[in-house]
Each structure stands twice: as structure tokens, then as C-alpha cells.
C-alpha positions in Angstrom: 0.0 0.0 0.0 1.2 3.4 -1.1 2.5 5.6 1.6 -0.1 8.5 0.5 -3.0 6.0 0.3 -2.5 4.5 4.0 -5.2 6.1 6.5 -5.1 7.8 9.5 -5.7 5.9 12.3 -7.3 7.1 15.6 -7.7 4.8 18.5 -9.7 6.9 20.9 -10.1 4.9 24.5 -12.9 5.6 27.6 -11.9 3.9 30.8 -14.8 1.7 32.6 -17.1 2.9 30.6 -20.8 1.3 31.0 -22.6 0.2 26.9 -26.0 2.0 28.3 -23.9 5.8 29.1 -24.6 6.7 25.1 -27.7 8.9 24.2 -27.7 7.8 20.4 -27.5 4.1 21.6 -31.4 4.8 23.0 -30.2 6.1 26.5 -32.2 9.8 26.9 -30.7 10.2 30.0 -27.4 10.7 29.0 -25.7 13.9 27.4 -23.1 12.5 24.7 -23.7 14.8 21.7 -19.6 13.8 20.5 -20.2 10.1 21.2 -23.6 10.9 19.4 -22.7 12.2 16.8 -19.8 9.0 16.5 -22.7 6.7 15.9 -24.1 8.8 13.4 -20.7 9.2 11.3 -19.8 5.0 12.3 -21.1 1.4 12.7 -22.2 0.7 15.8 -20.9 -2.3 17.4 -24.0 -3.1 20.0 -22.5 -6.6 21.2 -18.6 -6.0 21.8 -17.0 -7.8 24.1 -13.4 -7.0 26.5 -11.1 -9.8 26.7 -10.0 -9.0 30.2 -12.4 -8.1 33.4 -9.8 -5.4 34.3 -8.5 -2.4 32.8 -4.5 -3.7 32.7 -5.7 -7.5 31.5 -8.2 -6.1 28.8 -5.6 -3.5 27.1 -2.9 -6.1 27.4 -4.7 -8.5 25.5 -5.7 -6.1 23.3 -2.3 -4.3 21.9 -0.7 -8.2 22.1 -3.3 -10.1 19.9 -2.8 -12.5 22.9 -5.5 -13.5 25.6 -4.0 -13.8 29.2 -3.6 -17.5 29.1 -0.9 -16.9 26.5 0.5 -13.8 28.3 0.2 -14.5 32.0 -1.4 -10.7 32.0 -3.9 -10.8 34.5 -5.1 -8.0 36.4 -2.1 -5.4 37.2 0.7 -7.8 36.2 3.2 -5.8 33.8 2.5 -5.9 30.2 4.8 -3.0 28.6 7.3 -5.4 27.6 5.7 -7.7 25.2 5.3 -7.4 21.8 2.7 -4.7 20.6 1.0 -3.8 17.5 1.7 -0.4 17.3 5.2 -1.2 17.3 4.4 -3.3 13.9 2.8 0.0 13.2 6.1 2.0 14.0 7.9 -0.2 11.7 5.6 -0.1 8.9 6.0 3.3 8.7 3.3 5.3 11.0 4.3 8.0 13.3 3.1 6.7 16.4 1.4 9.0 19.4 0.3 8.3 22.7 -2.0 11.2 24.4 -3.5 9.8 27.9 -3.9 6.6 29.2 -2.6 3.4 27.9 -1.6 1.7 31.2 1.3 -0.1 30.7 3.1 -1.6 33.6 6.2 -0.5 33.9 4.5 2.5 33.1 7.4 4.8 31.0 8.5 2.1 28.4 8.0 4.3 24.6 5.7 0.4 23.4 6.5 1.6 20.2 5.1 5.3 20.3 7.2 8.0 19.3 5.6 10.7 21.3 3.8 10.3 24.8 2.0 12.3 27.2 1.4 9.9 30.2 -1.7 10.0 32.1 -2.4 7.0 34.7 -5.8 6.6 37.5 -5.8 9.8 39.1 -5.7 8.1 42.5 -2.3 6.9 41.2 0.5 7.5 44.0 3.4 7.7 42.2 5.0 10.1 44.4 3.9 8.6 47.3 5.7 5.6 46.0 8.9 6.9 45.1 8.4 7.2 41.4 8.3 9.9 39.1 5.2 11.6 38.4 3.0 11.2 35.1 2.9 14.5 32.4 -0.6 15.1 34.4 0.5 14.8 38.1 3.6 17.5 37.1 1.4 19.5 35.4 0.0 20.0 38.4 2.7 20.4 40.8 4.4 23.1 38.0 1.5 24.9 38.4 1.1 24.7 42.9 -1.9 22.1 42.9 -1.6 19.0 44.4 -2.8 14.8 42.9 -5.8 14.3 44.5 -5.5 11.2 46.5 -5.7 9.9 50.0 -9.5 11.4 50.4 -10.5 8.3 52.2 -8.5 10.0 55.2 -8.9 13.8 54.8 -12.6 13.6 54.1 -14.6 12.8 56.8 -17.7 11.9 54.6 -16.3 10.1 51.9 -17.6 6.7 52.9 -20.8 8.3 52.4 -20.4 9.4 49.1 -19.6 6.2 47.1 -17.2 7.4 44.6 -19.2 10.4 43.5 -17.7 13.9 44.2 -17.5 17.0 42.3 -14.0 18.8 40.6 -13.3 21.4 43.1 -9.9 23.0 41.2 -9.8 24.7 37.7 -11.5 22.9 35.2 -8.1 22.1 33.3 -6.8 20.5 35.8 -8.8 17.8 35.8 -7.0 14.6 34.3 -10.0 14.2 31.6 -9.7 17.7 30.4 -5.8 17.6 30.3 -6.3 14.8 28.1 -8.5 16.6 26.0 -6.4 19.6 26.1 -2.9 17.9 25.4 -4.7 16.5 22.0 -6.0 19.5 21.1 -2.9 21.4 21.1 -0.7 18.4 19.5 -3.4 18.2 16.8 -3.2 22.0 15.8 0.5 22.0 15.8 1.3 18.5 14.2 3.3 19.5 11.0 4.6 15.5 9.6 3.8 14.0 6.7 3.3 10.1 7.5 0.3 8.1 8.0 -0.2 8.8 12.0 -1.8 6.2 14.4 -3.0 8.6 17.4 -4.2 7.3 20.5 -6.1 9.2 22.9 -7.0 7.5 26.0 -9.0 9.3 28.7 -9.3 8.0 32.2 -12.9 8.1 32.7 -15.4 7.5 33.4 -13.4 5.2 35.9 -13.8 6.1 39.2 -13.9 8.2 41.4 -16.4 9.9 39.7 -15.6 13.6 39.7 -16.9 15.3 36.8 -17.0 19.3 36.5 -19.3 20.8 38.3 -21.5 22.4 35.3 -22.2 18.8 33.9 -23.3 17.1 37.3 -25.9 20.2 36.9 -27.0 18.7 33.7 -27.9 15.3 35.8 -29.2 16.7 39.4 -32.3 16.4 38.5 -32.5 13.6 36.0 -33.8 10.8 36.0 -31.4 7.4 36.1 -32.2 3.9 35.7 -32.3 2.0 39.1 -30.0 -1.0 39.7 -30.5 -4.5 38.4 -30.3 -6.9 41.4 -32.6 -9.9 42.9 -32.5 -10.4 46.7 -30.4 -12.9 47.7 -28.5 -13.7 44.6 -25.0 -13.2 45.4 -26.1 -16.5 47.9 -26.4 -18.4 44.7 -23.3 -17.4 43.0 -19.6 -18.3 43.9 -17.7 -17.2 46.8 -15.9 -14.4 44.2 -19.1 -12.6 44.4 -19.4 -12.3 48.4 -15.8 -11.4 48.7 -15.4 -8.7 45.7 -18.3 -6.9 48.4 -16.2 -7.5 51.2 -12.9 -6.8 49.7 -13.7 -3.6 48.7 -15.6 -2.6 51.9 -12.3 -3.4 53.7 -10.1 -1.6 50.7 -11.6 1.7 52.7 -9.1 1.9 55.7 -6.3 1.9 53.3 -7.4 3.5 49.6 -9.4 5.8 48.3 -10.9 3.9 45.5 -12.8 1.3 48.8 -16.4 1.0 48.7 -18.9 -0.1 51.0 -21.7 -1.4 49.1 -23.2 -3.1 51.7 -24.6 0.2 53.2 -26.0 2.3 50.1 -29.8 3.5 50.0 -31.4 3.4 46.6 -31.3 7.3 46.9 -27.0 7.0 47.5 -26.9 4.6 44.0 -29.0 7.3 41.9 -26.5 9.9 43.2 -23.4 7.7 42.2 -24.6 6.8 38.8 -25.3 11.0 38.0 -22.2 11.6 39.0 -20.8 8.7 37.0 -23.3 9.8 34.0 -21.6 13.4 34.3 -18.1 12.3 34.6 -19.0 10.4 31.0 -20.4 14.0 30.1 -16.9 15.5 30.6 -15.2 12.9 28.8 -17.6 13.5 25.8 -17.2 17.2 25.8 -13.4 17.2 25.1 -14.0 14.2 22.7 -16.1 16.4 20.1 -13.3 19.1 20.6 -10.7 16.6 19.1 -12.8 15.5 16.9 -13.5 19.2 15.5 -9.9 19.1 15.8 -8.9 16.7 13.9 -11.6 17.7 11.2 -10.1 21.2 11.1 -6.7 19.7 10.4 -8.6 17.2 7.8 -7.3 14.0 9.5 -10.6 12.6 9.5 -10.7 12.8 5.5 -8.4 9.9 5.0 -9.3 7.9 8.2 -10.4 4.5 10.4 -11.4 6.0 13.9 -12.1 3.8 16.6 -13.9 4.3 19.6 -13.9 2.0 22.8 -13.6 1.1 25.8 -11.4 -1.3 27.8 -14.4 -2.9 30.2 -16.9 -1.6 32.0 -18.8 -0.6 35.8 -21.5 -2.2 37.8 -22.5 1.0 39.0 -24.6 -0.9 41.6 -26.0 -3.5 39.5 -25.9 -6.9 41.5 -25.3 -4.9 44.7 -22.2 -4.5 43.6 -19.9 -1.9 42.0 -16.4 -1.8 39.7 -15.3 -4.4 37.7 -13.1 -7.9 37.8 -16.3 -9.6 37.7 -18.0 -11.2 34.6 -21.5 -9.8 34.1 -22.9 -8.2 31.5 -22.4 -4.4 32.9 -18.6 -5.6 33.1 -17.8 -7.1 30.0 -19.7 -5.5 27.1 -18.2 -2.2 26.1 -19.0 0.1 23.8 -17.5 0.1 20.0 -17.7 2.7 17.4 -15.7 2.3 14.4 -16.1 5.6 11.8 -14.6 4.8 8.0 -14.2 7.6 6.4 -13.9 5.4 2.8 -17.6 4.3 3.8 -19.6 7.0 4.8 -22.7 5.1 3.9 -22.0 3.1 7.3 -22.8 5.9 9.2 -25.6 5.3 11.7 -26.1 1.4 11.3 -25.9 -0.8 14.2 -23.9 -4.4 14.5 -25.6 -7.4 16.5 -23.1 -9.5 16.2 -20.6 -10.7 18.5 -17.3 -8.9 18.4 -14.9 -9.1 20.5 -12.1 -5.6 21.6 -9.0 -8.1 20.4 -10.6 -8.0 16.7 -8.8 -4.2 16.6 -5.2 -5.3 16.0 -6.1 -7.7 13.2 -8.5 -4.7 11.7 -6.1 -1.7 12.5 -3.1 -3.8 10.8 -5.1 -4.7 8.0 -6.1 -1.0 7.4 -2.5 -0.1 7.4 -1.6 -2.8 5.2 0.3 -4.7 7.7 0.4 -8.4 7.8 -1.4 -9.6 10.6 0.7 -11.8 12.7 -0.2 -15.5 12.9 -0.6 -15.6 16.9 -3.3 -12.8 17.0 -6.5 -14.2 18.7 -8.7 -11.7 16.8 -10.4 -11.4 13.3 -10.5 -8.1 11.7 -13.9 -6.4 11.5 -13.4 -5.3 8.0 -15.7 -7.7 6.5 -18.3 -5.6 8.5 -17.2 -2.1 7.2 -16.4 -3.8 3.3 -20.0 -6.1 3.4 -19.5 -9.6 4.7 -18.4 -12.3 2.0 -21.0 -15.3 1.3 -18.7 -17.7 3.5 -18.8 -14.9 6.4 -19.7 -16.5 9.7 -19.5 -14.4 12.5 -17.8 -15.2 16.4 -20.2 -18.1 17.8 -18.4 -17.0 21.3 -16.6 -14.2 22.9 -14.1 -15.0 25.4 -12.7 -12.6 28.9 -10.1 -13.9 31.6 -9.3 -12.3 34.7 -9.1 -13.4 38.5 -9.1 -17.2 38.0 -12.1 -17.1 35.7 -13.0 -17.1 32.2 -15.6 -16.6 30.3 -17.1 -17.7 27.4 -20.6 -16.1 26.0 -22.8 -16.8 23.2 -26.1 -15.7 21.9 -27.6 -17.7 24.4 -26.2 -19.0 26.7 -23.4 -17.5 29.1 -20.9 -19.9 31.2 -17.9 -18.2 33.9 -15.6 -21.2 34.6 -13.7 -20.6 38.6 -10.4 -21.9 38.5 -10.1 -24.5 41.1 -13.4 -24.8 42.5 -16.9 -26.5 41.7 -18.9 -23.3 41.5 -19.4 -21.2 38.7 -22.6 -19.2 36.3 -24.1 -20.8 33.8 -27.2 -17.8 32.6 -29.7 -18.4 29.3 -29.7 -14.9 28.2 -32.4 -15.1 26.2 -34.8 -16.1 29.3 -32.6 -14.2 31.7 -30.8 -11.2 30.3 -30.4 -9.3 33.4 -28.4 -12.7 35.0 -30.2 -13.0 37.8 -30.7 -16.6 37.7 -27.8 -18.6 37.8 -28.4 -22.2 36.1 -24.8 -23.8 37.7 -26.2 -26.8 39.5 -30.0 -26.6 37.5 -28.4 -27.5 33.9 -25.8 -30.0 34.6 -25.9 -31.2 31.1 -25.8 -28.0 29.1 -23.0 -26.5 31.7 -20.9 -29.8 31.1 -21.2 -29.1 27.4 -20.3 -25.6 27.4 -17.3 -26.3 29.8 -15.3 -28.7 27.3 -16.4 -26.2 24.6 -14.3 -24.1 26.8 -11.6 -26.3 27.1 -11.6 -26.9 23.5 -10.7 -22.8 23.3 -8.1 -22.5 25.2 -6.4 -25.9 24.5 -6.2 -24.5 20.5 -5.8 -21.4 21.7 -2.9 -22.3 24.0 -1.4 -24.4 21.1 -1.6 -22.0 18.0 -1.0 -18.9 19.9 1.1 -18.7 22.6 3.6 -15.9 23.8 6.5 -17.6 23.0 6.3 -17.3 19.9 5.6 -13.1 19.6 9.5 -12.6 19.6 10.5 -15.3 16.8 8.2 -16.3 14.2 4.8 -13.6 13.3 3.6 -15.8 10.4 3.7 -19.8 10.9 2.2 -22.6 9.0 0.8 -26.0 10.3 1.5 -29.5 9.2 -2.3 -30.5 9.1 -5.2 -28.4 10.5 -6.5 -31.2 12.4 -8.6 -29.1 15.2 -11.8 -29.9 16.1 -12.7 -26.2 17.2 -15.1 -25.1 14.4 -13.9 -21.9 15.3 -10.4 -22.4 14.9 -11.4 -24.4 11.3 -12.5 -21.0 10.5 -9.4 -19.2 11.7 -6.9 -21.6 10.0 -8.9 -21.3 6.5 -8.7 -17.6 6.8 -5.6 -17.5 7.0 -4.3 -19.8 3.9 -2.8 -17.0 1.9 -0.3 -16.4 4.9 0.4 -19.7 5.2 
């Protein structure tokens, strides 16, 4: 692919951001005119999936092709210093930026970028730990203003408040808006000539959820939807349920982000989730200024934009808040992917599964990159070129984290505990809210589903594992024996590289 004919690419990333937080996507409570107007210039993905339940397993998995199985990313383990595909990027000839969050751990590594403004959680104490600030945390020291963190111990009320507290300095100090502002002004002042891959990652809507004060006064009086929750469910679940309450309860004496959801009133959830409505509110007005931005500069003209995030927020449902959990409110994310070679696109909706490690394989392809062998994913071209006849899309999306994994269909749902008889098994059709879990009621369909599991990551193990991002990218088999339909599917797509 010619230099000149290789698009701009623009990976823009939300953190813990909830599917039902977008007002195009039939949510009236919410103000997202930039996000809106995304949906109307992009396909909407309505089913996308994260591979990991938290925010370092998910982006991990999702820059490396590779699932945490393959990794041994889980959770916060460190990530920076495996293979990448914006370093295939790099080499392929993209000028590579980083504005915001990409949470790699070690946290200062360049993974390929050539520019970086580093932005981590705001509660991050790197001073307190002996580390060197991020560009955020000495932006505000250079300018007398302190990293807000360690309110769990000068607030005497902040049990109380569940997360949910207003901005109190200068709007542009808030980590959101320096995001947003750092874009802006690299935008305006970009003068190269190569194909860029620019990604802008914003740390909210994760909590705490302190948005600016003027859009909190958009939501005071607003009505939000109530929690989804069935008394006495967490009794029927696993243990991981029970103690992900208790754990962060207890997380209170000694971090900020602890919180006691065994004590909230329904009036105490309707506050949190406007102030974690709001917080999305900020995040969307400094995404429509880099995207006016970025049309002013006309690097939407030749473009593929993405818009995501890495998981996403109870916010209460369950009785439960945060993530590293597998429901629903966790897993599915929000996708938006706005091809400025197929504006007819605009506006139309997805339904089927996708899942957030299908971006390498379609941002590689885009770029005209060969798509390395080990990637997990399938690129979502087919969707934004029309579907071939032989097109069969994902008949399961997979997430790891915490000793689980999970593997959901259009049906049915199953979230295999390592080490332990327990799990969920939830028919999604009859039960979409996953209230009922169908573990010990379905033996038969739940023993089915499990060595459909196993079948996954044993191929997956097999065909894709770490090892094997440092030596060969493209490999061939002897005989593609596997029994996975799924993995049939994978090995036939990818003849031609063979």
C-alpha cells in the first residue's frame, strides 16, 4: 500500500465505561452529543465484548493479539514489555502518538510510540511511592496544585459518598480535560507528513467519579435507571461474588478507590450513577473538541477511527460496584468504528458478536500490515467492506481475569472458577439481566459448554502462545486437524499467509 493511500488511524479509548452511558444508543438520560454524533458518522458495534475483566488485563490483550492464558497478563501484572501492534505499526511506517492513558506496567517504556503524554488513574500514587510523576500529576505540581488522592483520610464523609464527588480546582486540571487539552494542542500543531496512528485515552469515566461541576448540573435532576439486582442472589453465586463486596468494603481503611456497598440506600446509587453519568459528560465534551480538531486539520478525510472502551462498571447492578467480575455491565463495552472510505455506514448498528482483540487484526489490516499469525482476533473489515458469502461471525466471545474465564454466546453465558466446583451458567435469552444462575440446575448444558471451553483455550494455548511473539509472526501448520469449528474458520482464513 502506497505511503499517500494509508489512513489515518485514531484509536480513541474511555476507561470503565458502562454500553448504556450513550444517548444515540437509546439512553435519553445521558448527554453525549460527540459520542452521538460518532454513531451517526460509524457502525455501531452493539455486542462488543473485553477480553480481560480489568482495565490492565483487557488493554494487554488487546495491543498483544494474545489473551492472558498466553500472556500471563492478568489483572495489574506488567505488560509494557511484550510485543505490541503499534510497534508493527512503527515499523511499517506510522508516526506513532500516545496522548492519555494506555496503562502499561512499567509504566514509562515508549511500546512503540514515538511521542507520549502519560496520564495514569488519578488516584495513582506515584509520588507517594517513590516514582516519578506522570505528564498530568507535574502538570499539576508546575502549576502549585496538588494529585488528589488519599480522600479516604482527609474527608470525613467520603464513605458516604460512594465514589461520587464534584471537581473542586480549575476545570483544566482535571485529568479528563488535560487529556483533551494535550490533543488538542498536539493536533493544531502536528506538522509530519506520515500516515499517524494517534491514540487518545481518557481515564474516565473510571472512578472516582468527579466530573466538573456544570455537567453534574445537567444530571441533578435527572432521572437514572435503578439498579438491576434480585434479593439474595450473590447467595447463589460463587464465593468471588461475596468477597469482591467485602474486599472492597475493607479496601476503605487503606485506599481511596474502597467501597462499602453493603450500606448504600437506593437514593445513594441514583446519586453515584449521575455523577458517573456526568463524569462520562466530561469525557464526551473534550472528545467532540478533538474530533472538530482533527476535522479542522482534515485528519478525518483519510481515516479509520475507533472508539472504545477497555471494560466496564457495575455501577450498583448486582449490589455490587467496579469491575473484575463477569457480568454483562462488566464485560460488554461500547465500539464505534467511523470509516471515512464508507460514509454510507454511518448510523447502522452491529448485533453480532465482536470481541475488543478483533482491533489489531483490523487496524493492521487497514495499514496494510500483515497480521501476525498468533493474533487471537479477526478483523472487523468484513463488516465495514460487506460480509463475504462464507462470512460466519464469532459463535463465542471470550474474557479472563481473577481465576475465571468466560465464554458467552447468543444464548447462553458460562464463567468457569479456576479450582473450584462453582461457577454461572445464565440463558440470556430467558434471563438477560443474569439473575438466575443455572450452575447446578443445567448440569448437562454446563458440562457441554465447559469442554467447549476447554476446547478454546487448549487450540488457543497451542496455535498462539507468547513464545512465539518474539520469533516467528507468520507460521504454518502441518495439518489443521482441530476440532474447534472456530479455529477451522481461523486456519482457512488465513491460507494465503500460510
Amino acid at each position: 500500500m502506497d505511503q499517500t493511500e494509508r489512513p489515518h488511524i485514531i484509536l480513541i479509548m474511555t476507561d470503565q465505561q458502562r454500553t448504556d452511558t450513550i444517548g444515540a444508543w437509546g439512553c435519553d438520560y445521558m448527554t453525549t452529543p460527540a459520542m452521538d454524533r460518532l454513531a451517526a458518522e460509524g457502525l455501531s458495534f452493539r455486542r462488543a465484548y473485553c477480553p480481560g475483566a480489568t482495565c490492565v488485563a483487557s488493554r494487554a490483550a488487546i495491543f498483544t493479539g494474545m489473551y492472558p492464558h498466553n500472556t500471563g497478563v492478568y489483572s495489574f501484572d506488567p505488560w509494557a514489555e511484550h510485543r505490541n501492534w503499534v510497534q508493527d505499526l512503527s515499523e511499517a511506517g506510522y508516526h506513532c502518538v500516545n496522548m492519555g492513558k494506555m496503562h502499561f506496567t512499567p509504566t514509562r517504556v515508549d511500546g512503540g510510540f514515538h511521542e507520549r503524554v502519560i496520564v495514569e488513574n488519578p488516584t495513582n500514587g506515584f509520588l507517594k511511592n517513590g516514582q516519578a510523576d506522570d505528564d498530568w500529576g507535574r502538570f499539576l505540581t508546575h502549576h502549585g496544585q496538588q494529585r488528589p488522592y488519599d480522600r479516604h483520610l482527609t474527608d470525613p464523609e467520603w464513605r458516604q459518598k460512594y465514589q461520587g464527588v464534584v471537581w473542586d480546582l480549575e476545570e483544566r486540571f482535571h485529568s479528563d480535560v488535560f487529556i483533551g487539552d494535550a490533543a488538542l494542542s498536539w493536533i493544531r500543531n502536528w506538522q509530519g507528513d506520515k500516515p499517524l496512528f494517534l491514540q487518545i485515552g481518557f481515564t474516565g469515566p473510571h472512578e472516582p467519579w468527579d466530573p466538573l461541576p456544570r455537567h453534574l448540573a445537567l444530571y441533578q435532576d435527572r432521572q437514572v435507571p435503578t439498579p438491576v439486582l434480585r434479593e439474595g442472589e450473590l447467595e447463589e453465586n460463587p464465593p468471588q461474588h461475596e468477597a469482591h463486596k467485602r474486599r472492597l468494603r475493607d479496601a476503605l481503611a487503606h485506599h481511596e478507590s474502597g467501597i462499602d456497598m453493603y450500606s448504600p440506600n437506593a437514593e445513594d446509587i441514583a446519586r453515584m450513577r449521575r455523577h458517573y453519568y456526568a463524569k462520562t459528560t466530561t469525557v464526551d465534551e473534550k472528545l467532540g473538541e478533538v474530533l472538530d480538531a482533527l476535522e479542522e486539520r482534515g485528519l478525518l478525510e483519510n481515516s479509520l477511527l475507533v472508539f472504545c472502551s477497555d471494560h466496564g462498571e457495575l455501577l450498583g447492578d448486582h449490589g455490587l460496584a467496579y469491575k473484575w467480575l463477569m457480568y454483562e455491565q462488566i464485560v460488554q463495552i461500547p465500539l464505534i468504528v467511523r470509516d471515512s472510505r464508507r460514509p454510507e455506514l454511518g448510523g447502522r448498528e452491529v448485533a453480532d458478536l465482536v470481541s475488543l482483540m478483533d482491533l489489531g487484526p483490523t487496524v493492521l489490516e487497514a495499514a496494510g500490515v500483515a497480521v501476525p499469525s498468533y493474533f487471537e482476533g479477526r478483523s472487523l473489515g468484513p463488516y465495514l467492506a460487506g460480509p463475504a458469502d462464507d462470512f460466519a461471525p464469532r459463535e463465542y466471545v471470550y474474557c479472563e481475569d481473577n481465576f475465571s474465564l468466560m465464554m458467552r454466546g447468543e444464548r447462553y453465558k458460562l464463567v468457569y472458577y479456576l479450582g473450584q466446583e462453582q461457577g454461572e451458567l445464565y440463558d440470556l435469552e430467558r434471563d438477560p439481566d443474569e439473575l438466575w444462575n443455572l450452575w447446578d440446575k443445567e448440569p448437562a448444558l454446563r458440562d457441554k459448554l465447559k469442554m467447549r471451553l476447554l476446547e478454546w483455550q487448549a487450540a488457543s494455548t497451542y496455535y498462539n502462545a507468547g513464545y512465539k511473539r518474539d520469533r516467528n509472526k507468520q507460521y504454518g501448520m502441518s495439518w489443521p486437524t482441530a476440532e474447534s469449528p472456530s479455529l477451522q474458520a481461523k486456519l482457512a482464513s488465513r491460507s494465503v499467509e500460510l
